[in-house]
C-alpha positions as CSV (number, residue, x, y, z in Angstrom):
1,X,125.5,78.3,109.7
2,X,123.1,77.3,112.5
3,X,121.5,74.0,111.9
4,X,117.3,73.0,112.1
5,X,116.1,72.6,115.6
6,X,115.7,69.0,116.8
7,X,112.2,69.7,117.2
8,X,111.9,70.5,113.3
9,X,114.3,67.5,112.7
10,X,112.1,65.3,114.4
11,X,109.1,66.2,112.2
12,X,110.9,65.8,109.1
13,X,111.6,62.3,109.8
14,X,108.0,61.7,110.9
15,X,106.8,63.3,107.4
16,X,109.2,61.0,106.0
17,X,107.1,57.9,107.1
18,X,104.3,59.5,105.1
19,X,102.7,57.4,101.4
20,X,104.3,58.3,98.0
21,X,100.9,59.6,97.6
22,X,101.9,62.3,100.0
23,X,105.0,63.5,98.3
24,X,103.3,63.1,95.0
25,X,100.7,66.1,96.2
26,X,103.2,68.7,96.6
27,X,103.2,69.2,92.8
28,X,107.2,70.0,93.2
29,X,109.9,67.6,91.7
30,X,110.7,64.7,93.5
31,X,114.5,65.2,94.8
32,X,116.4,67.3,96.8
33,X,115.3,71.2,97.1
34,X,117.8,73.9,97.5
35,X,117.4,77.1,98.8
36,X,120.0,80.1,98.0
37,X,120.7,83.4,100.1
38,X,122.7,86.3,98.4
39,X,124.1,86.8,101.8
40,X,126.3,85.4,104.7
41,X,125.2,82.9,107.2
42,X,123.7,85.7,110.6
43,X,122.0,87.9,108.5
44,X,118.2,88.7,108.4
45,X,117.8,86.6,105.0
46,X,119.5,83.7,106.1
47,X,117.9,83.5,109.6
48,X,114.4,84.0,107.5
49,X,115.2,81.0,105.2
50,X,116.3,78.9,108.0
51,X,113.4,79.7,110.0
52,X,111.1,78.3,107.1
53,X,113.5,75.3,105.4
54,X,112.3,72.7,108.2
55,X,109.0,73.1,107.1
56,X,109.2,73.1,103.6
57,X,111.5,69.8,104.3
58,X,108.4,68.3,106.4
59,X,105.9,69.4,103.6
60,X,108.1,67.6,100.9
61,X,109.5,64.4,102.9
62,X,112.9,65.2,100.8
63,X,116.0,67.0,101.7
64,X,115.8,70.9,101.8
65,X,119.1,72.5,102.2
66,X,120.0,76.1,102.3
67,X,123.0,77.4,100.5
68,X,124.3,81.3,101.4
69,X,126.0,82.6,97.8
70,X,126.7,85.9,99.1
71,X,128.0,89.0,96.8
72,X,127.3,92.0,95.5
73,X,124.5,93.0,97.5
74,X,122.4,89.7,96.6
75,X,123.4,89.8,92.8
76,X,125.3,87.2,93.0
77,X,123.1,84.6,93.8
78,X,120.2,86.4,91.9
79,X,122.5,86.2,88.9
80,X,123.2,82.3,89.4
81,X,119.4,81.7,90.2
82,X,118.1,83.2,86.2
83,X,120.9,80.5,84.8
84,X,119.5,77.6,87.2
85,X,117.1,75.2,85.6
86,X,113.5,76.2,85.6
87,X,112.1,72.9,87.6
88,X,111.4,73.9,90.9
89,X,114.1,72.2,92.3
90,X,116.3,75.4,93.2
91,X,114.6,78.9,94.4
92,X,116.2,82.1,95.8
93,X,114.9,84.3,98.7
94,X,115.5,88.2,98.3
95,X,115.2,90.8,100.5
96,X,113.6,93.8,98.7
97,X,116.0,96.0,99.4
98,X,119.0,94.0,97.7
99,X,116.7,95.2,94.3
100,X,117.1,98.8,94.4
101,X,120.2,97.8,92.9
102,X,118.8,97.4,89.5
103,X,117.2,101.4,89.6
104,X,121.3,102.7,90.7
105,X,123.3,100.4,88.3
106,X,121.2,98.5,85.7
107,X,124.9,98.0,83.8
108,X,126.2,96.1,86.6
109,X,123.3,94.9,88.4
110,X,123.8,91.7,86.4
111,X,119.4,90.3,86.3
112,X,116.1,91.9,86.2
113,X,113.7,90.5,89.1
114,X,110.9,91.4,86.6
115,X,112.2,89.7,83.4
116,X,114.7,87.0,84.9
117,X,113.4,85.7,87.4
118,X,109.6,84.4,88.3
119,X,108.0,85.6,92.3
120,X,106.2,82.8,93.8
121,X,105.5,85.1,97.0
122,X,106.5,87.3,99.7
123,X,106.5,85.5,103.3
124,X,107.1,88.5,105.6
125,X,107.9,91.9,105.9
126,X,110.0,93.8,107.9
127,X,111.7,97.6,109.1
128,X,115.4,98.9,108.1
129,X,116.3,99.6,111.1
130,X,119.5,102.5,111.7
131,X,121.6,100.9,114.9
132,X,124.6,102.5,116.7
133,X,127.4,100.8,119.2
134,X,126.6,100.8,122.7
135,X,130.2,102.1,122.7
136,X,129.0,105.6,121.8
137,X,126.8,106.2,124.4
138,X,123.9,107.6,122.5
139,X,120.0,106.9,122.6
140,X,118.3,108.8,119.9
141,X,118.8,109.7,116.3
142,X,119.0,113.5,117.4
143,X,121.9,112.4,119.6
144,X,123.8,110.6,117.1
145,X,123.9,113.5,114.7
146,X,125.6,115.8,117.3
147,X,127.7,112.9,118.0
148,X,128.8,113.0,114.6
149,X,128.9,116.8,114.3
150,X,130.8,116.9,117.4
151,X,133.6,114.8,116.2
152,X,136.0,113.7,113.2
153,X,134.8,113.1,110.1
154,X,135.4,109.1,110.7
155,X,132.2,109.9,112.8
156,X,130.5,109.8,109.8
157,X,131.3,105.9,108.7
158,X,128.1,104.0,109.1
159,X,127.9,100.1,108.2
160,X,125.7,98.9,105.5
161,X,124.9,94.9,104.5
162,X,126.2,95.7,100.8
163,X,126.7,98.7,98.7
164,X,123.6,100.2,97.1
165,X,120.7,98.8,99.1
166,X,117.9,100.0,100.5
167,X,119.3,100.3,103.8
168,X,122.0,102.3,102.6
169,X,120.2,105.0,101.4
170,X,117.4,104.8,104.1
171,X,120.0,106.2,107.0
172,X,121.8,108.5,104.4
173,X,118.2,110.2,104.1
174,X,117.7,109.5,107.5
175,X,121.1,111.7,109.0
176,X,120.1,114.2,106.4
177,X,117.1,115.4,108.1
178,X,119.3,116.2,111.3
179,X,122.0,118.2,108.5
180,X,124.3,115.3,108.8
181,X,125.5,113.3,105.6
182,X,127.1,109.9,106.1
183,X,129.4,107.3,104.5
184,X,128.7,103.7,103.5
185,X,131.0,101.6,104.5
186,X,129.7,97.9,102.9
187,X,129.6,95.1,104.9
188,X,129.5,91.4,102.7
189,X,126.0,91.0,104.7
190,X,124.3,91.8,107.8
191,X,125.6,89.5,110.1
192,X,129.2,90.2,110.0
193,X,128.1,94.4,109.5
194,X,126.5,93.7,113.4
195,X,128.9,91.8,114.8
196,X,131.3,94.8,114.2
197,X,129.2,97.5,115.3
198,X,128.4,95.0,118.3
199,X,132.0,95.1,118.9
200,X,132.5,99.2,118.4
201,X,134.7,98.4,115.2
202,X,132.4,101.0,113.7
203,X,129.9,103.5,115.4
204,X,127.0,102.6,113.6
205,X,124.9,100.4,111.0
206,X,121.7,100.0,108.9
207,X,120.2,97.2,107.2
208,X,116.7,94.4,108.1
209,X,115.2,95.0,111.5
210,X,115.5,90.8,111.9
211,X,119.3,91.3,112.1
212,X,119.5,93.2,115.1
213,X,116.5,92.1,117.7
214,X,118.6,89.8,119.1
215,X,121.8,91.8,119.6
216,X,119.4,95.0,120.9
217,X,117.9,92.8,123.4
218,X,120.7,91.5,124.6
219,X,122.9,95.0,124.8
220,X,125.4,94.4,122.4
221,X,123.9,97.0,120.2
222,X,120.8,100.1,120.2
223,X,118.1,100.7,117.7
224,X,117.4,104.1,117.2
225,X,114.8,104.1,114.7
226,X,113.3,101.8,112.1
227,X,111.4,102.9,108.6
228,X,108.3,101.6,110.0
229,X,104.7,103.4,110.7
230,X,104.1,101.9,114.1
231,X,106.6,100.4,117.0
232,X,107.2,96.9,115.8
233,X,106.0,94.4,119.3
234,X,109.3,92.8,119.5
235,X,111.0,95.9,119.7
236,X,108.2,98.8,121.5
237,X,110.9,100.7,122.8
238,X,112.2,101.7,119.7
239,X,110.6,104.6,117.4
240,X,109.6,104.9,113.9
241,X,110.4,107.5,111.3
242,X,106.9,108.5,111.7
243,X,106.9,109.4,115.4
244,X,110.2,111.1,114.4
245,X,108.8,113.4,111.9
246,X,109.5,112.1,108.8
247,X,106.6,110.5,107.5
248,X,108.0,110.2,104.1
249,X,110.9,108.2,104.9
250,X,108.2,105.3,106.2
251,X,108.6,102.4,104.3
252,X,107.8,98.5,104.6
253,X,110.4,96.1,103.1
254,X,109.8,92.1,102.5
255,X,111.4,88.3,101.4
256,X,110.2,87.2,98.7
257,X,110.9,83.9,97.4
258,X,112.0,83.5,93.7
259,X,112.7,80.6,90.9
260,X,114.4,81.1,87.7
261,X,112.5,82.7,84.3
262,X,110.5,80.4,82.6
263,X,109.2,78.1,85.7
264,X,105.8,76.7,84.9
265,X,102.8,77.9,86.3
266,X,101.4,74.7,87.8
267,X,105.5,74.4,89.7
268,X,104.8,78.3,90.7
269,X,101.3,77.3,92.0
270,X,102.7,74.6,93.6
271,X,105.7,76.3,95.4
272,X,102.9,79.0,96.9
273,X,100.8,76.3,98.4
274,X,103.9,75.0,100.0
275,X,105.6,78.3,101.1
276,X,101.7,78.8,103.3
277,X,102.4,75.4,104.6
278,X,105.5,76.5,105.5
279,X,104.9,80.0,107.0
280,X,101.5,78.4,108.9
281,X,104.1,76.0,110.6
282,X,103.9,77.3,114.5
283,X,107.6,77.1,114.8
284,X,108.5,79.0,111.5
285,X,106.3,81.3,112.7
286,X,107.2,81.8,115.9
287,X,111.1,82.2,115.3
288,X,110.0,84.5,112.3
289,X,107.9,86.3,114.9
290,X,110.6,86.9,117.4
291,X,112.8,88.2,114.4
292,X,110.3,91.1,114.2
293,X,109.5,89.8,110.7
294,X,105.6,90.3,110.1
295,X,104.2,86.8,108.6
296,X,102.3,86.5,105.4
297,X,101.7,84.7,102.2
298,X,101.3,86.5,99.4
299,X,100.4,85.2,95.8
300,X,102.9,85.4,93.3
301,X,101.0,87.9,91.4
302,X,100.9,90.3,94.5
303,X,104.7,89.8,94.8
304,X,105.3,91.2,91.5
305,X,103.1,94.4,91.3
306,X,104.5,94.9,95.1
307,X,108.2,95.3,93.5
308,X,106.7,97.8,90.7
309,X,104.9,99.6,93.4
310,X,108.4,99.7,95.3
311,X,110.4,100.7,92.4
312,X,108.7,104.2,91.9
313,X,108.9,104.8,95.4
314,X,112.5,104.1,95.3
315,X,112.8,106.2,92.6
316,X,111.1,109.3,94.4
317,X,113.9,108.4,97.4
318,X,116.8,108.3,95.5
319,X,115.8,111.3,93.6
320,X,115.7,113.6,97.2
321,X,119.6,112.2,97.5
322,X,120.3,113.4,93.8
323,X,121.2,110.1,92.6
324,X,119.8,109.2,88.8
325,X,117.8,106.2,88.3
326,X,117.2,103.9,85.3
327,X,113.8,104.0,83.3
């Protein structure tokens, strides 16, 4: 786990010299805050909610700590955020992707994001992005599909950050435009999934854009193409589904912060104002920025028609793969 900057340190202790008054504005429960991740310590989510922790810790003058609880895709902690208590004290950030999940296997997919849980906003959005091993030697999607096609069907293993995300299906539709069909091979979160495609352990990978910036610019890995409309800034070399001819692949993911069913609406309120505060923090923005996250508050309210509005266009995805969806 990488710890707060000493720059952000250094503000929290400053906040801390700030009037009870202060604290008491914040509308949030007086003690320690925790923030869970569904996924290990590297990946996009946790490098998000590490981004924006010092600033929720200088907004609140208490302790904020962020705990990863990875498993099943993000399940996991989603599953052990509905059971926490609804007083603001514990909150979950999901990637949107993680809740395709509950369309593929409502049986297993053990909460609802609709009915379990409560959205107190998305803070960012970002691309899947499909990535390949510098090992390979290849620079575009078209080349990786004759590179597969070329070779064993091992070729065909592709790295995912869990089984049954976005991302997972996003490069599966992706090789099929080029007549090439891939396996999953599920990863328990992003971080580890590029540190083994970094390393040539397998060819290639998908999952969050903010996972891999670092590792493309520094040559341990190549972006081929993201699910974006236009070239994100941090990455302009790379292409989008769009420029590659597949405008119906395009498609914007987010974080979301969440808090168990049943959280009052003044502590949901309250949690909003603080997650701007956070977000409008230069240096959460900044490292957010350089993640090739896109920063931006939403209301609560917009988070939650935003996942309706994703699920039917999940459903029209999954559909072109074949694969039944729940009602």
């Amino acid at each position: 786990m990488r710890p707060f900057s000493r720059r952000a340190l250094l503000a929290s202790a400053s906040a801390a010299l700030l009037p009870h008054s202060a604290v008491a504005q914040s509308g949030l429960p007086e003690r320690a805050i925790r923030i869970w991740v569904g996924f290990a310590a590297g990946g996009g989510s946790d490098v998000v909610a590490r981004a924006i922790a010092p600033a929720i810790q200088q907004r609140l003058t208490r302790p904020v700590t962020v705990e990863n609880r990875p498993g099943a895709a993000g399940a996991t902690m989603g599953d052990a955020l509905k059971r926490a208590a609804p007083d603001g004290a514990t909150i979950g950030l999901l990637p949107s992707t993680t809740l395709i999940g509950r369309l593929i296997s409502p049986a297993t997919f053990p909460f609802d994001p609709l009915r379990d849980l409560v959205p107190l906003g998305i803070v960012g959005t970002f691309e899947t992005a499909f990535v390949v091993s510098r090992s390979i030697d290849v620079r575009t999607m078209a080349e990786y599909a004759q590179w597969v096609k070329d070779g064993p069907p091992e070729r065909r293993r592709f790295g995912t950050a869990a089984p049954d995300t976005f991302s997972q299906y996003f490069a599966q539709l992706l090789a099929q435009q080029y007549g090439v069909t891939l396996d999953p091979v599920p990863f328990r979160g992003s971080g580890p999934m590029s540190s083994d495609v970094g390393q040539g352990r397998i060819a290639a990978g998908c999952g969050g854009l903010a996972s891999f910036v670092h590792h493309h610019r520094s040559g341990k890995l190549r972006v081929l193409a993201t699910s974006g409309a236009a070239r994100n800034p941090v990455l302009p070399d790379v292409p989008t589904v769009v420029e590659l001819g597949f405008p119906w692949l395009q498609l914007i993911d987010w974080y979301g912060f969440f808090a168990p069913g049943g959280l009052p609406p003044q502590l949901v309120e309250a949690w909003n104002r603080t997650l701007h505060y956070a977000i409008d923090a230069p240096e959460a923005r900044d490292q957010l920025t350089q993640y090739g996250v896109v920063v931006g508050v939403t209301q609560a309210e917009e988070c939650r028609k935003r996942l309706i509005a994703d699920f039917e266009r999940w459903r029209v995805l999954l559909d072109s793969l074949g694969l039944r969806t729940a009602n």
